[in-house]
N, C-alpha and C positions, 0 to 999 in steps of 0.2 A: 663329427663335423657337419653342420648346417652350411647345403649349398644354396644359395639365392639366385634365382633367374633375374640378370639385369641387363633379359634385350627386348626388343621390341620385333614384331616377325615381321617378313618378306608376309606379303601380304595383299595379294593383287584384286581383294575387294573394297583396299581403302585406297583415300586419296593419294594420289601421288603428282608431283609435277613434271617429273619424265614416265614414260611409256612403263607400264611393269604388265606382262602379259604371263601368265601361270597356264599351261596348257597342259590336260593328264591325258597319255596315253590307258587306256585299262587296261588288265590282263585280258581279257578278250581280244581286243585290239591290237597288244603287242602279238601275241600268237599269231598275228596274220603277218603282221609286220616284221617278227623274224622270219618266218617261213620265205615271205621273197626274199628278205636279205640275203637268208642263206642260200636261193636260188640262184640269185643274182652274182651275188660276188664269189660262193664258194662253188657254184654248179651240182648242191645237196638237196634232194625235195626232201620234204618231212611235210605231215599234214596235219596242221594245226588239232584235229580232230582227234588224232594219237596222244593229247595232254591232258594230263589229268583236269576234267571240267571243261575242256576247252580253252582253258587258261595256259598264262606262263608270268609272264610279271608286269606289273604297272611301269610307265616313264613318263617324268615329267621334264617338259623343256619350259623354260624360264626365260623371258624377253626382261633384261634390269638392268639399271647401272650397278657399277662397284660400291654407289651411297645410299643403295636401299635399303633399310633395316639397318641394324648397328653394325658398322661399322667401324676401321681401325684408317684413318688418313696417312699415307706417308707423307715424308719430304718430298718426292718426286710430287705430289698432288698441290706444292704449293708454288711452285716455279720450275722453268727448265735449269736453273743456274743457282747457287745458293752460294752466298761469300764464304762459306768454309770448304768449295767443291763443288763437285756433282751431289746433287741430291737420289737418294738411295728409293727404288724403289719399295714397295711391300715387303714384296719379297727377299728381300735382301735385309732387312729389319734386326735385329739379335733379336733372338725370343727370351730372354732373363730381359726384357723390359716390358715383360707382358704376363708376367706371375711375379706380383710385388706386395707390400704392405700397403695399405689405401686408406685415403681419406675423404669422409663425405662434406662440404663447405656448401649452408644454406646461404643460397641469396633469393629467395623465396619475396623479400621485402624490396627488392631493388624500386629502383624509380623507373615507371610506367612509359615516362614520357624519353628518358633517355636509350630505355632497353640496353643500357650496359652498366657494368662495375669496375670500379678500379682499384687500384691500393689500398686506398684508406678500406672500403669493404672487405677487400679480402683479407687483409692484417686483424680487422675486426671480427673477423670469426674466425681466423685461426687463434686470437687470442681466446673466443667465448667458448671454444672445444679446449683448450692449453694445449694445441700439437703447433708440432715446425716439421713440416714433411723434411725427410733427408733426403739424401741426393737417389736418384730413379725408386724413388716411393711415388705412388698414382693417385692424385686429385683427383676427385670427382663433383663436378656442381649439378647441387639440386637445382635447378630452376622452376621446377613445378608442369612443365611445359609436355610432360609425356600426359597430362590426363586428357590432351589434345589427339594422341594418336591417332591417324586413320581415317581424319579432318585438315579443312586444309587451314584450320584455324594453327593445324602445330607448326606451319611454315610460316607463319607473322605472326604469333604471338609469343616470343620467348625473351630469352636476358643473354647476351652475349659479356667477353671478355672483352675490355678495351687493349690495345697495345702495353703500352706500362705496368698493367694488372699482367698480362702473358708473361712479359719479360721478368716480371718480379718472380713469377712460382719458375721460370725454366732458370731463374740465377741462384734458386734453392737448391738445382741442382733432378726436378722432376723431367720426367721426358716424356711422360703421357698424362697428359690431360684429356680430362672426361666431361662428359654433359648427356644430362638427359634430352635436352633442346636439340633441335635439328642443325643446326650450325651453333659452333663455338664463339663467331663473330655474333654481331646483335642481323634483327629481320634486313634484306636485300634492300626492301623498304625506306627504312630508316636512316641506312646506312647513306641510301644516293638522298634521300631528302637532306639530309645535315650537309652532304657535300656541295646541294645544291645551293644549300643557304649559304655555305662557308667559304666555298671552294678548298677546304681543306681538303689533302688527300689521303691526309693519316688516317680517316675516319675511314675508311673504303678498307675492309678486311683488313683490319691489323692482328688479328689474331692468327689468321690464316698469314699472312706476309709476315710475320716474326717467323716464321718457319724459313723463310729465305736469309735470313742473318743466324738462326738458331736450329740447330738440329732435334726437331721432337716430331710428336705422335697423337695426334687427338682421337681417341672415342668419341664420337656422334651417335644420337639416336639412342640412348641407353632407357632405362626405364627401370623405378620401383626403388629409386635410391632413397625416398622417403622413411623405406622397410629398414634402413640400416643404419646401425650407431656411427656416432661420428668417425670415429676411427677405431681401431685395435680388430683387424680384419685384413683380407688378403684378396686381389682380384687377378684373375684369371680372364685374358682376352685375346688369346692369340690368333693372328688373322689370316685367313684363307689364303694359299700360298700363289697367288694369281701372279706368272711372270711376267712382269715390267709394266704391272700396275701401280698406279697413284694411291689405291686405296685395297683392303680387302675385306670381307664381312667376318664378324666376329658373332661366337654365340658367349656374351662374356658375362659369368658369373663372380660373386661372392661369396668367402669361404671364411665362416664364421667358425674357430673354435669352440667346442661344448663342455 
C-alpha cells in the first residue's frame, strides 16, 4: 500500500490570519522546569544536573485555532441549531465517515471572476472520471489553491462550492467533503462583494450554511490532491478528538492499493 501525505502543516512561520504561536520548550529547559514543578506541587527536589546531559525532554505549546492546517469541520462549526436537531460536535462524529473510498474532482478551470462551481461543473467531471460517488464515499476538490500555502495569497485566491453544487454531492448520499482551498465556500471577499451587488444572501456561505439543513463534514486545507488518480483509493482523516469542538485537525492521508 502506497500512503500519500494530503495535509498541509501547522506551521507558525507562515501566514495566517488568526494568531498561531509555536513556542519550544528544550530539553535543557524542561529539566529546570520539571525540577520546580516537582518542588512545587509534589514537595520532591531532584537537580536538574543528576540527567543524563542536563537534559530531559523538549515541550511544545502551541497558541492556534481548531482551522489551522487541515482540518475536519463539524456540524456544530456551522450553526448553534440545524433543522434535523442539534448539530454534533467533533467529537461526537462516527469515525467509519472518515476511512472511505474517495474521489478526486478537478475544477482547476473554474471561472476566475465567479470563484465558484456548481452542478453543471461538477456532473461534468464526474462524468470525465465515469464515477458516481455512493453514499459516505469522500469527495475531494482539487482547486489548485495549496501551491499558495504559507501566503496569504491561499486566503483569497481559491474556488469554492456554491449551495446547489453542496446539496447535489450530500443528496449522493457523501458526508465529507474535501478541498485543498482554505474554505469550501469561495474567498470572504467575493462572497460580501456579490452580496453587496445583489443583496442576495444565498451567496454568503452556502456551502458552510447547507450544513444547518444537511448533516456533513468538510476537509479544509488538504494539499497534493494533484498526486492522486481520480478515484479507486481510499482516504484516511480522522479528527482530533477535541470535546465540544466545531472543528478538529486532521493528519489525512491516502491509501493507494499496490
Amino acid at each position: 500500500m502506497r500512503i500519500i501525505d494530503l495535509s498541509t502543516p501547522v506551521d507558525a512561520s507562515g501566514w495566517e490570519p488568526d494568531p498561531l504561536v509555536h513556542e519550544i520548550m528544550t530539553p535543557a529547559e524542561a529539566a529546570h522546569h520539571m525540577s520546580e514543578e516537582m518542588r512545587e506541587h509534589f514537595g520532591i527536589e531532584f537537580d536538574p544536573s543528576e540527567l543524563p546531559g542536563q537534559e530531559l525532554l523538549s515541550l511544545d505549546t502551541l497558541t492556534l485555532t481548531s482551522h489551522t492546517g487541515t482540518h475536519v469541520d463539524a456540524p456544530a462549526h456551522y450553526g448553534s441549531t440545524g433543522t434535523y436537531g442539534v448539530p454534533r460536535t467533533i467529537d461526537q462524529m462516527p469515525l467509519d465517515w472518515f476511512l472511505r473510498p474517495a474521489h478526486v474532482l478537478d475544477i482547476t478551470d473554474a471561472d476566475p471572476e465567479t470563484r465558484t462551481v456548481g452542478v453543471p461543473q461538477i456532473e461534468k467531471e464526474l462524468a470525465r472520471i465515469g464515477c458516481r460517488p455512493q453514499p459516505l464515499d469522500i469527495v475531494l476538490l482539487h482547486t489548485g489553491a495549496s501551491r499558495w500555502v504559507g501566503t496569504s495569497r491561499y486566503f483569497t485566491e481559491f474556488t469554492g462550492l456554491d449551495g446547489p453544487a453542496t446539496d447535489y454531492l450530500l443528496d449522493l448520499g457523501v458526508r465529507v467533503i474535501g478541498t485543498d482551498a482554505f474554505s469550501l465556500d469561495a474567498p470572504f471577499c467575493d462572497m460580501i462583494r456579490r452580496y453587496h451587488a445583489t443583496g442576495d444572501q444565498s451567496v454568503l456561505w452556502p456551502a458552510h450554511f447547507a450544513g444547518r439543513r444537511r448533516e456533513y463534514c468538510q476537509i479544509e486545507r488538504l494539499a497534493r490532491l494533484e498526486t492522486l488518480p481520480p478515484t479507486g483509493f481510499r482516504v484516511a482523516c480522522f479528527p482530533v478528538k477535541i470535546a465540544g469542538a466545531g472543528a478538529g485537525w486532521t493528519r489525512a492521508v491516502a491509501l493507494l492499493d499496490e
